[in-house]
N, C-alpha and C positions, 0 to 999 in steps of 0.2 A: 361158720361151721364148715369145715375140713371136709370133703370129702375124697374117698379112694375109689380108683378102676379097679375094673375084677372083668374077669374076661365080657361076661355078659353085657357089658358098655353098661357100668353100674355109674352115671354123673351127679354132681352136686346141685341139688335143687337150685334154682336162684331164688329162693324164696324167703318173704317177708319175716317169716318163722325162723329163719338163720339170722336174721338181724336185728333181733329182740334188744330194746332197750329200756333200764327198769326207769320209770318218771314216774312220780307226784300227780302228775296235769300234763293233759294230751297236749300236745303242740299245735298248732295250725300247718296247714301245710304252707310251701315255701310260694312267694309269688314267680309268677312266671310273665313272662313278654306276651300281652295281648295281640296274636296274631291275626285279628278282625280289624285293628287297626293298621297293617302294613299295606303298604302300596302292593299291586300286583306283581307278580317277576314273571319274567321270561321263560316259561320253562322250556324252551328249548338252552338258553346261557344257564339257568340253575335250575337242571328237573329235579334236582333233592329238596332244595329250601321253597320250591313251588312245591312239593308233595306236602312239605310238612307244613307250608300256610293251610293246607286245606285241609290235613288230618287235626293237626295241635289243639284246635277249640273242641275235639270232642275224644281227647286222650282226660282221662283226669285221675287224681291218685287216692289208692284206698289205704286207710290207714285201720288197721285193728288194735282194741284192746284186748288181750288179754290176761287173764288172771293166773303169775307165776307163784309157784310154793316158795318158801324163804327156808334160809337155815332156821329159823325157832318153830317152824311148824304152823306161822300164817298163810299170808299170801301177801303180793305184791303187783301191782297194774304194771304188765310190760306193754310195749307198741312196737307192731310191725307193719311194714310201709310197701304197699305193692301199688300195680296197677290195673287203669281198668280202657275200659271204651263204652261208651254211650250208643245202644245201635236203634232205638227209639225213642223218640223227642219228648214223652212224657216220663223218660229217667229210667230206661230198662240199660242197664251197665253189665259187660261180660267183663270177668277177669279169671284167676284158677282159683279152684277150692284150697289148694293150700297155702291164699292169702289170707284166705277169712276162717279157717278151720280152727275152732275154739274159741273164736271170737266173744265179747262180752258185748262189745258194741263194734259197730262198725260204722265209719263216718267217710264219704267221699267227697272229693273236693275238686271244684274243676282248674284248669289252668291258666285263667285270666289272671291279667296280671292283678286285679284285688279279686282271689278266690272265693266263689261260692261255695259253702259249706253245708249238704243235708247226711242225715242218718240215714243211714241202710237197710234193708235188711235182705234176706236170700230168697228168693221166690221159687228159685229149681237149681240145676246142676245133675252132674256126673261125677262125685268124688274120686271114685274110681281111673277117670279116666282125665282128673282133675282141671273139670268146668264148674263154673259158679254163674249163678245169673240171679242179679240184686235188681233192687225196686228203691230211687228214689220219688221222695214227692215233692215233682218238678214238672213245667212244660216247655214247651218251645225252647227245648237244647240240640245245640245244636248236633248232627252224627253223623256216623260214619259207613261206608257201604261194605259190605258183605262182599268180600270176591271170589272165584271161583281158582279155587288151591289145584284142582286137575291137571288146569292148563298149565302151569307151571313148569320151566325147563331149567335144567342146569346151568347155572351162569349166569342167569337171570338176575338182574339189577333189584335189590330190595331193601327197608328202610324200616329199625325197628324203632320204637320212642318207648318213654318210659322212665321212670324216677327211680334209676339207677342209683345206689348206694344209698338215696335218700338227701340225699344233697339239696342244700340250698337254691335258691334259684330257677325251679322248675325242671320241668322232663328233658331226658338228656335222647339229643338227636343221635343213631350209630348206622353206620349204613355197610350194603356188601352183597354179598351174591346168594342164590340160593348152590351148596357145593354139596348137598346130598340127596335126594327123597326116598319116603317111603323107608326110614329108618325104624327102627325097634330100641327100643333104651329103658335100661331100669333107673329108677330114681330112689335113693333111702329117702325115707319121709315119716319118720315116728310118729307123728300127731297122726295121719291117716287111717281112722279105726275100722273102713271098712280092705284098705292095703295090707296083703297076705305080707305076715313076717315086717311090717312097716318098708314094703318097698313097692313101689308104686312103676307099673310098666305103662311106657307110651309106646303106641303104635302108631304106623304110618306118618311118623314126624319128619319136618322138613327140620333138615343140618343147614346153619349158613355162617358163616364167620363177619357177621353182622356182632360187634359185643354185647351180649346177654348178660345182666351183672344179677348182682342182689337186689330188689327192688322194681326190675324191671319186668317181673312175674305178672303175667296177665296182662301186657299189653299190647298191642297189636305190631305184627311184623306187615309192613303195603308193598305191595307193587306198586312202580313209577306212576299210575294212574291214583292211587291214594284208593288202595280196596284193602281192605284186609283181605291175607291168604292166611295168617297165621296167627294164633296166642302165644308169645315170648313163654315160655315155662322152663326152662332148664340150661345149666350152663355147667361147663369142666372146669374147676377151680384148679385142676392141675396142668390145664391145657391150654394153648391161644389160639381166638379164632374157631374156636367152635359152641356154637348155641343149639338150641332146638327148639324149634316152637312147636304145637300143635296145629293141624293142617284144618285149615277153618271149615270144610268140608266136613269132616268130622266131627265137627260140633255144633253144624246148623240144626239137625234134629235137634239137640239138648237146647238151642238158646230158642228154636220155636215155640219146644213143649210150656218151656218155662211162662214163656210169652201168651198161649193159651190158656194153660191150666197153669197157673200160677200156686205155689204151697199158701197155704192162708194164716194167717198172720193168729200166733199164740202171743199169750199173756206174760208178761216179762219184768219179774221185781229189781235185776240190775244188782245182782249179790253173790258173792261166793261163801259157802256157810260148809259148816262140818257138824256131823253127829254129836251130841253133847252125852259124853259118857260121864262114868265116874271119876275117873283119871282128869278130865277136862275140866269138870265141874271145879275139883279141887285145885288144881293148878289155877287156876283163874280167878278162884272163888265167885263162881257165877249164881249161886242159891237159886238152883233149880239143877235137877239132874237127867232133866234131858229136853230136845229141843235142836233148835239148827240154831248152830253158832254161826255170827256173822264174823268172817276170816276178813272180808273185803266188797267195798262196795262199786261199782263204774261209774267213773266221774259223770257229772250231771244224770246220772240213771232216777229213774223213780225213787228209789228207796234213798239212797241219797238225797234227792230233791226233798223229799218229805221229813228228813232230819234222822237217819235210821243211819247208825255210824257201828262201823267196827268192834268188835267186841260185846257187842248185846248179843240175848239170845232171842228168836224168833219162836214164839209157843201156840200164838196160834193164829189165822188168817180167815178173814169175810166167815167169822164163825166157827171155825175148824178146829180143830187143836190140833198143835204141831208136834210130836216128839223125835223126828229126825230128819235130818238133810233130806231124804228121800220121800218123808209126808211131805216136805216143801214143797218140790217138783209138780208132787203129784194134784197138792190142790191147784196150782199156777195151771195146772194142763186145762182143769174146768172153767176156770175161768178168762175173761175176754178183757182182749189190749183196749183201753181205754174207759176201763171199769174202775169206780173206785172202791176202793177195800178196806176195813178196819185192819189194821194188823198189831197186835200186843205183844213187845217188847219185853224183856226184864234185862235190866242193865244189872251192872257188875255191883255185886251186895246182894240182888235181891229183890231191887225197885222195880217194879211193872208200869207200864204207861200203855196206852193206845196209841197210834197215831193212824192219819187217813192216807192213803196212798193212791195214787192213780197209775195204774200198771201200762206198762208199756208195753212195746212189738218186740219179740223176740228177734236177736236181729239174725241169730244162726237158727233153723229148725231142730227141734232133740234128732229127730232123724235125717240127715239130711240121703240123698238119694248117692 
């Protein structure tokens, strides 16, 4: 996705969301060179491939589903590929919100060379100021240290990682200087519902012509010491040589809060559905005129798991009766992730069935902060 300057340093996101691709079935991410296995180096002979022995085990990549409208008026599972950092060992992961903003499910993966794969979900963030902070359920990973973005001077040797374009073969090492701070940049970003006019401002961001690509959203920019100073989040597609990250310092409050008071975890059927009108009813011939039509379901989600497929309609749930997308929601709000549910179906004709469902974690919150 293209984007244009305008005086106010209007850049093109590097994000997940511009690199939407439609698939059937989630990919796994790519294997990467297990860096627990290399010998030690010199870092004084190689202080880059020494920083990133010791950052790479707790770089890992977050991948999103989610759910695109089609030309007929469905839906379709796209996937977007950003990054993240591990900065507490039982699986608390920072990347930006607009890698995971819309998400149906969100799956991270770490960089060994045969990846480990858990679900996600959002615990806290700053959309706004575009931080996310996920929770897997993991222990003893390994992480990365928090550094202090102040001290930071111009010229300054830095080193961003990151699963650039999405490429094969794991996170792409780029390296460069820090060549601006305490910038101001606006960003277009449509998906961002709480970004005035879909354009999202960064303050106090560090410039470095380190390359920022697509993909490389949310991952950490270190200092030669292997500290994070920075969240990779934005790059000029019209430019070379110029990235921005977000200055870590600015986002330590958000990834403590989240780390405290963490969002708590709702109840999640893994469907995208629509209002069942008159128009609908008949186009489909669904025999029932109202109800939340299932558009699309998230690969391996609950409702899928349980046999609950595209084009049924959803009438009612753990007793309820359903007459629109929006009663849907609203039962899912009272009820709890790992609950199981009755939910009554009517497929196309007319046919009704029950089936049992065990609801899952919502992996985006309805509000996120």
């Amino acid at each position: 996705m293209k984007k244009l300057l305008v005086p106010a340093l209007l850049v093109a996101i590097a994000t997940s969301a511009c690199a939407i691709k439609l698939s059937d079935s989630t990919s796994s991410a790519a294997p990467a060179v297990d860096a627990a296995s290399l010998p030690s180096l010199d870092a004084g002979k190689e202080p880059v491939a020494a920083v990133v022995q010791r950052v790479l085990p707790a770089v890992v990549n977050v991948t999103t589903d989610i759910f695109q409208p089609d030309e007929f008026g469905g839906a379709q599972t796209g996937q977007g590929v950003g990054t993240g950092f591990i900065v507490r060992s039982d699986g608390v992961v920072v990347t930006n919100c607009h890698v995971v903003e819309g998400g149906s499910k969100i799956t991270v993966s770490t960089s060994e060379a045969e990846p480990q794969q858990f679900d996600a979900r959002v615990i806290g963030g700053d959309c706004l100021h575009d931080l996310a902070v996920l929770k897997i359920d993991a222990t003893g990973l390994p992480t990365v240290q928090l550094g202090d973005s102040a001290s930071l001077q111009l010229g300054q040797r830095v080193v961003a990682l990151g699963y650039a374009l999405a490429l094969e073969g794991g996170p792409t090492v780029t390296t460069g200087i820090v060549s601006s701070l305490d910038r101001t940049i606006q960003a277009q970003d449509p998906n961002c519902a709480v970004c005035q006019n879909g354009v999202r401002t960064y303050s106090d961001v560090i410039q470095t012509d380190a390359a920022i690509n697509h993909g490389n959203s949310g991952g950490p920019l270190v200092d030669m010491q292997g500290r994070v100073v920075g969240i990779n989040s934005a790059g000029d597609d019209s430019a070379e040589n110029i990235g921005f990250a977000i200055s870590i310092d600015s986002a330590k409050d958000t990834i403590a809060q989240a780390q405290t008071d963490p969002l708590a975890a709702t109840a999640y059927l893994g469907v995208s559905t629509q209002t069942v009108n008159a128009a609908l009813a008949q186009q489909f011939n669904l025999g029932v005129d109202q109800g939340a039509y299932v558009l699309a379901t998230t690969s391996d989600g609950p409702a899928q798991a349980a046999g609950i497929q595209e084009g049924v309609v959803i009438v009612n749930v753990a007793g309820t009766d359903i007459s629109s997308a929006e009663d849907l929601g609203k039962v899912l709000e009272e009820l709890k992730p790992g609950q199981q549910v009755s939910v009554e179906i009517v497929t196309n004709g007319g046919a009704s069935r029950s089936v049992d469902v065990t609801l899952g974690s919502r992996p985006l919150p309805t509000d996120l902060p």
